[in-house]
N, CA, C and O of each residue as an XYZ file, in Angstrom:
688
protein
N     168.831     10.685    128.696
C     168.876     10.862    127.262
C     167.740     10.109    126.575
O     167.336     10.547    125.498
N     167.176      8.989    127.116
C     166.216      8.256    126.888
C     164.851      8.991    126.887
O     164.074      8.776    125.957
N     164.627      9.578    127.568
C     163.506     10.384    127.562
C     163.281     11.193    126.780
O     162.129     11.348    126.376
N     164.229     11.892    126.366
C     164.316     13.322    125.155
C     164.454     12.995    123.872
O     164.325     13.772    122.925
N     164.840     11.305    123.794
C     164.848     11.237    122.347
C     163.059     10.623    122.442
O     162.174     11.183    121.796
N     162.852      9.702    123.135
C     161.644      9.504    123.296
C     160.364     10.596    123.093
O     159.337     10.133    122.597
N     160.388     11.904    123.429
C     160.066     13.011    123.209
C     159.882     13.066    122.046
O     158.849     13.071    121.377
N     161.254     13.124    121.715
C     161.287     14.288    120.192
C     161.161     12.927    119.674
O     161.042     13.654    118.688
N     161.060     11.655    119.305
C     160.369     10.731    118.340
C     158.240     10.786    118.574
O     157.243     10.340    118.006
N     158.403     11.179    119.126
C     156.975     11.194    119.623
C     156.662     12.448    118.937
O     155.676     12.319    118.211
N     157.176     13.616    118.929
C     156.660     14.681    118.263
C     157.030     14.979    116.611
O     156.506     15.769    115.825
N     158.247     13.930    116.411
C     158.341     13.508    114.893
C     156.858     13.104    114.733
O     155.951     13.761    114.223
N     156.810     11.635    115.391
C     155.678     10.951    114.426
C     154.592     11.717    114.220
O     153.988     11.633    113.151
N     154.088     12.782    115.455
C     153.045     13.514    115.146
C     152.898     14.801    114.166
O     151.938     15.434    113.727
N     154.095     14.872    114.054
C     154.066     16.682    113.232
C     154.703     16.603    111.659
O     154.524     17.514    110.849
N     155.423     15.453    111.374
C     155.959     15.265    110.065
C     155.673     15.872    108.848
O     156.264     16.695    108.150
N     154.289     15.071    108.738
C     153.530     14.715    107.501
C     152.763     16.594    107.757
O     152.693     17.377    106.810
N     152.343     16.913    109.021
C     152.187     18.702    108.433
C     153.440     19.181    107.983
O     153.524     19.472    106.790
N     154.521     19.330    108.781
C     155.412     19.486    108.635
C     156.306     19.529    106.350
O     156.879     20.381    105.671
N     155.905     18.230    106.158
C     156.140     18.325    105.128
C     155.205     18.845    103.544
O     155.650     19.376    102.527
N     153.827     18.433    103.886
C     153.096     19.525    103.630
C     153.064     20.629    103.490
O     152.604     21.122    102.460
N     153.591     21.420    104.581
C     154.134     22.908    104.593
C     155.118     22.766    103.354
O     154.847     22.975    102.171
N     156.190     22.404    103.844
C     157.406     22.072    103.173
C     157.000     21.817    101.362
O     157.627     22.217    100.381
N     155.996     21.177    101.417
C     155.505     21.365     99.971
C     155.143     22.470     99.022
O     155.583     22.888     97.951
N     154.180     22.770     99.827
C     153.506     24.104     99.747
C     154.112     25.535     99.226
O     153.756     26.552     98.631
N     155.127     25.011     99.771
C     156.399     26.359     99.740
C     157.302     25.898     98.485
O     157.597     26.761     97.658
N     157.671     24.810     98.341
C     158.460     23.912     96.951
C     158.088     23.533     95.992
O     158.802     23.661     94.997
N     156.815     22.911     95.900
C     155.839     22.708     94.901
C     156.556     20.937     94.817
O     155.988     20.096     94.120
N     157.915     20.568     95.675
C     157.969     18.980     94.817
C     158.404     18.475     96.110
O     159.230     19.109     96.766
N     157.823     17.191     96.596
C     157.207     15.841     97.350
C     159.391     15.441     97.665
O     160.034     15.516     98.712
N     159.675     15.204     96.789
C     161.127     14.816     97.487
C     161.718     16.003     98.015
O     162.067     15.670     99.147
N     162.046     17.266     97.829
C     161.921     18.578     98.377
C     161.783     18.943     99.575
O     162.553     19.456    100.387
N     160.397     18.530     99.617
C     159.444     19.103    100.675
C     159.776     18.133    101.782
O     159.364     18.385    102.914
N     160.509     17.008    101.546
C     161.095     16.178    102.520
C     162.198     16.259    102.761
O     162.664     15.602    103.692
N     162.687     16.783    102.284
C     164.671     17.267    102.606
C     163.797     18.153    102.995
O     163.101     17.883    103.973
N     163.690     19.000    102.535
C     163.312     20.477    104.204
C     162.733     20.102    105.105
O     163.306     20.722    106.001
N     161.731     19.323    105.738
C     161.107     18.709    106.356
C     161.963     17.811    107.466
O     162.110     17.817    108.688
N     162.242     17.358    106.805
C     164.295     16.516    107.127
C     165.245     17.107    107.771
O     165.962     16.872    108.743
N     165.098     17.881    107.054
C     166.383     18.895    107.768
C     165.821     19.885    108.966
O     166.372     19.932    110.065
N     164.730     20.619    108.645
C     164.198     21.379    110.030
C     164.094     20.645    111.335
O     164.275     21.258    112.388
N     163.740     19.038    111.317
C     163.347     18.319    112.155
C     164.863     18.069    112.485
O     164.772     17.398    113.513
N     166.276     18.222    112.206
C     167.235     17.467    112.532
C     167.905     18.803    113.494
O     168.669     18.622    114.442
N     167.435     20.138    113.017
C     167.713     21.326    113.428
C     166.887     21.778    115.102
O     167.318     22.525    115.980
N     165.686     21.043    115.057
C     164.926     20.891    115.860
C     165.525     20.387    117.422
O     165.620     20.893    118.540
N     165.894     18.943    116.699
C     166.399     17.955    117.315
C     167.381     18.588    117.949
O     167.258     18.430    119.163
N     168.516     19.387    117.595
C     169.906     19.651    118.314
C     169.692     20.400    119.220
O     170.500     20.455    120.147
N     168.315     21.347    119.211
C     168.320     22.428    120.270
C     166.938     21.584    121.073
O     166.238     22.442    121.611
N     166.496     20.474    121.245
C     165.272     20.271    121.668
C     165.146     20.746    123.472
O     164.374     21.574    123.955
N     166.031     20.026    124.083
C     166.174     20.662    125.576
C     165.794     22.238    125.665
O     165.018     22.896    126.358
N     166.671     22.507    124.682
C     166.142     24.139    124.689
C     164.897     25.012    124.598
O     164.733     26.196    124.892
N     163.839     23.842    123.976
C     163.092     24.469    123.575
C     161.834     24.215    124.305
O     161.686     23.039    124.638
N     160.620     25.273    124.728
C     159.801     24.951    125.608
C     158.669     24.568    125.008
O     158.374     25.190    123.988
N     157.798     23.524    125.441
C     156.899     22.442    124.808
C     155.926     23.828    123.760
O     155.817     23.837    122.534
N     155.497     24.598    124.496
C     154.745     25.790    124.059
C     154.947     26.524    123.046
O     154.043     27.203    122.560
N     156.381     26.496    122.488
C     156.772     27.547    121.203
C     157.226     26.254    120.533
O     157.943     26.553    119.578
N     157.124     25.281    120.627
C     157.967     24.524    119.772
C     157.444     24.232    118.160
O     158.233     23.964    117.253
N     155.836     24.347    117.972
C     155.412     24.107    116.470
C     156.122     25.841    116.062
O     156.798     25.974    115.042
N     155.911     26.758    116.779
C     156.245     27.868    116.331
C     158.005     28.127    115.691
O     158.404     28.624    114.638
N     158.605     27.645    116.652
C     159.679     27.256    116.394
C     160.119     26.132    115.249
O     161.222     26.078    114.706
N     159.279     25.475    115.074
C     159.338     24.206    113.620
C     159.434     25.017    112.304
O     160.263     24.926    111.399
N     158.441     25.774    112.433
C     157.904     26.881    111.263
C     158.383     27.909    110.839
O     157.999     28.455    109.805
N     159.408     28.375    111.670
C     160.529     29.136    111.526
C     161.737     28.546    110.676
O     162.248     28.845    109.597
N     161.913     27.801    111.419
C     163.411     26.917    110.948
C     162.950     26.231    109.598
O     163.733     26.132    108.653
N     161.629     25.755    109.542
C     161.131     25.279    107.794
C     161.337     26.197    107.253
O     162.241     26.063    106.428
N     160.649     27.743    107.343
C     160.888     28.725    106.554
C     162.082     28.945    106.123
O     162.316     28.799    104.923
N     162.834     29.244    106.793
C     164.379     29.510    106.864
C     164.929     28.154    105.979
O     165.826     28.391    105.169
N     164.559     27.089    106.063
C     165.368     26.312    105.264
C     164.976     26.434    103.970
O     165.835     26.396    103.088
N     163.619     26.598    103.653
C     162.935     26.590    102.388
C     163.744     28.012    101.559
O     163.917     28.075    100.342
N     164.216     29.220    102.699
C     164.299     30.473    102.290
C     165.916     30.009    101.909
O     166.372     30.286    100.799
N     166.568     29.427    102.727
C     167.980     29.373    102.446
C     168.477     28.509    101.132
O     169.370     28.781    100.330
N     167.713     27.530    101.181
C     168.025     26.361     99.979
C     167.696     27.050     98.705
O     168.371     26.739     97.724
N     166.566     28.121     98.545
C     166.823     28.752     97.384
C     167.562     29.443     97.067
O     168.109     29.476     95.964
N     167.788     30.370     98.270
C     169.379     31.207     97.932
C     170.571     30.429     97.644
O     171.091     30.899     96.632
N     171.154     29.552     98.046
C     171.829     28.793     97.707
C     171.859     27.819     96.283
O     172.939     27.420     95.847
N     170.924     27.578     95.798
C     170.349     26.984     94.689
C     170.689     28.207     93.412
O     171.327     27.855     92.420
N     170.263     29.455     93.540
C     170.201     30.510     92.986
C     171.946     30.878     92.992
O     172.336     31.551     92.038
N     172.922     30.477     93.976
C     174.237     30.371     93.739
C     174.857     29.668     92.672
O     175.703     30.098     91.889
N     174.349     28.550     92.727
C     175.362     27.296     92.188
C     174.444     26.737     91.407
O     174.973     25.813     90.789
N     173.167     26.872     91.104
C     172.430     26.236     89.748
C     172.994     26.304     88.580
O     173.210     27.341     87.952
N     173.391     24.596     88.068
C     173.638     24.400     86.677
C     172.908     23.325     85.987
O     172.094     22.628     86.594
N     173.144     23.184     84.867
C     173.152     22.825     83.600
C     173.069     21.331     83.583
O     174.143     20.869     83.967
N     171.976     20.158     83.206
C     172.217     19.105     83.684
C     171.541     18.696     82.017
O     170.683     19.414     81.504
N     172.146     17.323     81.254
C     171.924     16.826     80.151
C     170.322     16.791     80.231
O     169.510     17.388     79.524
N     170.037     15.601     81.687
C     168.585     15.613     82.122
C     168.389     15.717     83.042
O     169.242     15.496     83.901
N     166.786     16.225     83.410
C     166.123     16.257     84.513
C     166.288     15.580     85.270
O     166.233     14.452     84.780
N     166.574     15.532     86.781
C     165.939     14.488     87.759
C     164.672     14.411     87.505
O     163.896     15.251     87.048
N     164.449     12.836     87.993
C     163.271     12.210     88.033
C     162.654     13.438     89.161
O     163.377     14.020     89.970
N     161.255     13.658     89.014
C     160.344     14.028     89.739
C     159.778     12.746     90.517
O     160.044     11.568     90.278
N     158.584     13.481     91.915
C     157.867     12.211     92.612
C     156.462     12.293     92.100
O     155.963     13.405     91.926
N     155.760     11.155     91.835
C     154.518     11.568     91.094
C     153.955     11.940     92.613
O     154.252     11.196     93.548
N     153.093     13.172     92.835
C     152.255     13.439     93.759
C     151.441     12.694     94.257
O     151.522     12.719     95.485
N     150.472     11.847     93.772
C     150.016     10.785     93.940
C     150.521      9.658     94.863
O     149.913      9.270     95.861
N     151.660      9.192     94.436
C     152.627      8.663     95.052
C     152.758      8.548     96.153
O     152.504      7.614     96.913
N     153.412     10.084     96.392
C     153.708     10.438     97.744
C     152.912     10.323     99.078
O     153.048     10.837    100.188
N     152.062      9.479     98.550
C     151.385      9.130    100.509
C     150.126      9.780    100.220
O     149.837     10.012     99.046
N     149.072     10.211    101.493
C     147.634     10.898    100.929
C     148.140     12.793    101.438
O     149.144     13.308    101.931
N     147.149     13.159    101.090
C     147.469     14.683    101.331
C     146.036     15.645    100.871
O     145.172     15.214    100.108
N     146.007     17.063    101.534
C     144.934     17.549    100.976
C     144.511     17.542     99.280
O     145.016     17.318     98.180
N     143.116     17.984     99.961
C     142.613     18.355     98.080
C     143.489     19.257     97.928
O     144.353     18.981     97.096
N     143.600     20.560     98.605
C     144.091     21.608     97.855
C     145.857     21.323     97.133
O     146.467     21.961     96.275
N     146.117     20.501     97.669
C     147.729     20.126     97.245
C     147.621     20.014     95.653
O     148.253     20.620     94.788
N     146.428     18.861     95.522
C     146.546     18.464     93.996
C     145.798     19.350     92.918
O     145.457     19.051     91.774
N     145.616     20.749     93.755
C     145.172     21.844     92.138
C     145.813     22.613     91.578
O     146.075     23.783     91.857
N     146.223     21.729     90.406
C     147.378     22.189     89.195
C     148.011     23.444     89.153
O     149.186     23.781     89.299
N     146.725     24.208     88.865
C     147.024     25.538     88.653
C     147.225     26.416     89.308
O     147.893     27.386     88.949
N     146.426     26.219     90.990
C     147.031     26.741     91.857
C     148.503     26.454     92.162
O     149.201     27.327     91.646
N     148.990     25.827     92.612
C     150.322     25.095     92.481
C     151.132     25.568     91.298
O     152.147     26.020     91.829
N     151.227     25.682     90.304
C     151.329     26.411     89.366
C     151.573     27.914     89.669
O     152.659     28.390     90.002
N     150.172     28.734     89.474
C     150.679     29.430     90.009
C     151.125     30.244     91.465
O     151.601     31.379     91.500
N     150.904     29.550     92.403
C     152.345     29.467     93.520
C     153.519     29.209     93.356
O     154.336     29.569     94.203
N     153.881     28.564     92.296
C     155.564     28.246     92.118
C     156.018     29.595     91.518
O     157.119     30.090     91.759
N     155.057     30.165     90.696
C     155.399     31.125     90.033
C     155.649     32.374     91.080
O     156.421     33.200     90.593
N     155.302     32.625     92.061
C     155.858     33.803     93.008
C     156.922     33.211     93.675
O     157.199     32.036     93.917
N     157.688     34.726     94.029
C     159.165     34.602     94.627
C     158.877     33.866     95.889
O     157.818     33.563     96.439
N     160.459     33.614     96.264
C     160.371     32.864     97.216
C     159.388     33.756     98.483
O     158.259     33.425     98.844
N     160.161     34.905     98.980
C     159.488     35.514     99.947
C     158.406     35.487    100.084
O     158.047     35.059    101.181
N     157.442     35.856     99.222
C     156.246     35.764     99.102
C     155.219     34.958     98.891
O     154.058     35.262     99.164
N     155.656     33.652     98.287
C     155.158     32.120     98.463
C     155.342     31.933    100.165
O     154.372     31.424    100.726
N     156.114     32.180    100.730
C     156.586     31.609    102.270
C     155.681     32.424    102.890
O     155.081     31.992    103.874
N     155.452     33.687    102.427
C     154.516     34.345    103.242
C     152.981     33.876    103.299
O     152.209     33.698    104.241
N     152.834     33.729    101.701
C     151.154     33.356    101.111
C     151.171     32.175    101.842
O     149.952     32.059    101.968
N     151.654     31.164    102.446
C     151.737     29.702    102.622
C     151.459     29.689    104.084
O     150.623     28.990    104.658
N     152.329     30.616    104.644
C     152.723     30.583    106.442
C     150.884     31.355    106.654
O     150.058     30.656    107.241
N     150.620     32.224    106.327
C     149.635     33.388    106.480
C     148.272     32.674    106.200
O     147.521     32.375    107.128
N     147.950     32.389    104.780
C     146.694     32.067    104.349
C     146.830     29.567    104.102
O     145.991     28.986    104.790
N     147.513     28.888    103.480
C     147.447     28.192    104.255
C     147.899     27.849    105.283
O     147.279     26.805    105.484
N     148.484     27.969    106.014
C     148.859     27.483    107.518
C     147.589     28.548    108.768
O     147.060     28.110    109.789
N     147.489     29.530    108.354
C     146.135     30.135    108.488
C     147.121     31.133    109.721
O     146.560     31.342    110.796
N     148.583     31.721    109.511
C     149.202     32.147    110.942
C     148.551     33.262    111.186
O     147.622     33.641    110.474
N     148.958     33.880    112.182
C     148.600     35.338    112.082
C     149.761     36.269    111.539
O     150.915     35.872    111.380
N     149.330     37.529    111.280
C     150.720     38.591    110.577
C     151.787     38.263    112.117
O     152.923     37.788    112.127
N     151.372     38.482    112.703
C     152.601     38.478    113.751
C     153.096     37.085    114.188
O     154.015     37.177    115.002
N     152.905     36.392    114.018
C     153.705     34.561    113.961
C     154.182     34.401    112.415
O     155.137     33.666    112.163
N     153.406     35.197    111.246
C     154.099     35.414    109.992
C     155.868     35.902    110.351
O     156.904     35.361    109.963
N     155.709     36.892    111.068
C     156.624     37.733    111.059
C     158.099     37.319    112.002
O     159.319     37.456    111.909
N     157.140     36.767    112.885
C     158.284     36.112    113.614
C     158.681     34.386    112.773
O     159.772     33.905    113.079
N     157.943     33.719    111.955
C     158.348     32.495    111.837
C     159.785     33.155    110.888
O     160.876     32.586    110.941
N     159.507     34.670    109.887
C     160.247     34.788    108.892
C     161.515     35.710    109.246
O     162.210     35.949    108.258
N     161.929     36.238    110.370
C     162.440     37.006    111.135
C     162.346     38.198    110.699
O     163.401     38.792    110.476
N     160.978     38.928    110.437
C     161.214     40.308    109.685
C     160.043     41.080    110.018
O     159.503     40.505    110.963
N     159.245     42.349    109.616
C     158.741     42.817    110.949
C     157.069     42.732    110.351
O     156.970     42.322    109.195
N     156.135     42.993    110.872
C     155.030     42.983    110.283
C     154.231     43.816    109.074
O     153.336     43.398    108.339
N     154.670     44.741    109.104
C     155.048     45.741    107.881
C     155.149     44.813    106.064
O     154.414     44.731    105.080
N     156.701     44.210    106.532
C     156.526     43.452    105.426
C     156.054     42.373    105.458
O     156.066     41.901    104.321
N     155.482     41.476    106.423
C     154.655     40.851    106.352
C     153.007     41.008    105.298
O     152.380     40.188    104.627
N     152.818     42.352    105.583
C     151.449     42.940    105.121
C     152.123     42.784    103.768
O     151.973     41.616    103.409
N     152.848     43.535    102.814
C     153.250     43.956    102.265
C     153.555     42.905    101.079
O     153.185     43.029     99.911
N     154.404     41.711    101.693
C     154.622     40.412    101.045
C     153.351     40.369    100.789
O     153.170     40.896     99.691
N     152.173     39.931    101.344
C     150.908     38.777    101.278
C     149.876     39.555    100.513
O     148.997     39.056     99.811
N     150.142     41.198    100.789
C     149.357     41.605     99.272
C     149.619     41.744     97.864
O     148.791     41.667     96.957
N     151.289     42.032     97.741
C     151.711     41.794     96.521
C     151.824     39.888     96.096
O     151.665     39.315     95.018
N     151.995     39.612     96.803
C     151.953     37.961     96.683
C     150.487     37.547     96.507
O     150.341     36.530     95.829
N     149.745     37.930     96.818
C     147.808     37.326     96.724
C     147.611     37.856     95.465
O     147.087     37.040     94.708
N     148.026     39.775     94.581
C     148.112     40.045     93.481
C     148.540     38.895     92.446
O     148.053     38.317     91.475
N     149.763     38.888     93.221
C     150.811     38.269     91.380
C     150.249     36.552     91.614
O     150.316     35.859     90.599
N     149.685     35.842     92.960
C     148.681     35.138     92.843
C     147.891     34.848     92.074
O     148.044     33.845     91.377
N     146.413     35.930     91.938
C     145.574     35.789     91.563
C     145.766     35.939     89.677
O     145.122     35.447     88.750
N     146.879     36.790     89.724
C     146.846     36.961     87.777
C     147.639     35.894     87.505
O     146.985     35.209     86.718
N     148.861     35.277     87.749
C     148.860     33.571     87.917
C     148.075     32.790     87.674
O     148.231     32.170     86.622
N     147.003     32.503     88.452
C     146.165     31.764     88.396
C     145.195     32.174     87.540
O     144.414     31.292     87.183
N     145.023     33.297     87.099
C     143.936     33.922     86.100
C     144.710     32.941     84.425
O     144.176     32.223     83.580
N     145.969     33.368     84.603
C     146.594     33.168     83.381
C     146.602     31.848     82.747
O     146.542     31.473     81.576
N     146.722     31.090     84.208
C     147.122     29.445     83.878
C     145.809     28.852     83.609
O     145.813     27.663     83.293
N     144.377     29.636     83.698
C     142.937     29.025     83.179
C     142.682     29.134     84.903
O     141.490     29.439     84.939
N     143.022     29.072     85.944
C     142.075     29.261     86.720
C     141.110     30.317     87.241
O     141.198     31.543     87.164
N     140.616     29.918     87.528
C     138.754     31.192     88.041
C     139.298     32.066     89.242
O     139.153     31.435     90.289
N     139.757     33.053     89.403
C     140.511     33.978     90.229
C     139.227     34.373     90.492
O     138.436     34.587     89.574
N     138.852     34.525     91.962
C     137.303     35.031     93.028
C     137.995     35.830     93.869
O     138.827     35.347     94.637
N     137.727     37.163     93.824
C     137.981     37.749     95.144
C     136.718     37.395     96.324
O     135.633     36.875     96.060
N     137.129     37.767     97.470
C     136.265     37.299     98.246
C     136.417     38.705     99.575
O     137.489     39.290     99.737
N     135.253     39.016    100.333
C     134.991     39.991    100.687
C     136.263     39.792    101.881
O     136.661     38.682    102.234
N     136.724     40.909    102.336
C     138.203     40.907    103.465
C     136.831     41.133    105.075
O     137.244     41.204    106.233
């Protein structure tokens, strides 16, 4: 048993901080992006024997998706009404992280697309997957894979047109 937790602490310390990154990416907020991050890694953990050294980031990225995908459905159940806001984490804060994390408006408008299609734009163009590790991280077929990441790069780019940023297409 010593060995496997040894393992899987060893592949915590190394994969986290992408790990939650992703997890950001997809949430837009730093305490968030660590409860999913949190939780995929604890989901990880129960099946680790199971899982072969080779699929295992693939397998991380799945189960993030899926949590990121489930916590909104669930959220979208039972969301109410609170006097005030929770405190937010100032980004800054939260430890170091890419440039691209801290541009407003991108971020912005990424929060502004549905869930599906943020998870797709995120898994696809940053995480850089291919349509077919898209498809399998999200359990659905490549079809809508395509399908998500062009209507999602659309309602993207006029997002970001809207919120003041410089929308560039760039040659495919």
């Amino acid at each position: 048993m010593a060995g496997r937790d040894a393992e899987f602490a060893d592949y915590f310390t190394a994969r986290f901080d992408a790990a939650r990154r992703t997890a950001f990416a997809l949430c837009g907020d730093w305490g968030e992006a660590e409860e999913l991050a949190q939780s995929a890694f604890v989901k990880v953990y129960a099946r680790w024997r199971r899982i072969r050294e080779e699929t295992v980031d693939a397998y991380l990225r799945k189960v993030l998706t899926h949590e990121f995908l489930n916590t909104r459905r669930r959220r979208r159940a039972r969301e109410r009404a609170v006097a005030e806001p929770p405190e937010r984490v100032d980004a800054r804060a939260a430890g170091s992280f890419h440039a691209a994390e801290t541009r407003g408006p991108l971020l912005a408008a990424l929060a502004r697309l549905p869930d599906r299609q943020r998870a797709v734009v995120v898994l696809r163009f940053v995480q850089d997957l291919s349509i077919e590790q898209v498809a399998e991280a999200m359990g659905c077929s490549t079809g809508t894979v395509k399908s998500q990441a062009s209507r999602g790069l659309a309602a993207l780019r006029e997002a970001y047109s809207a919120l003041g940023g410089e929308a560039t297409r760039t040659a495919r």
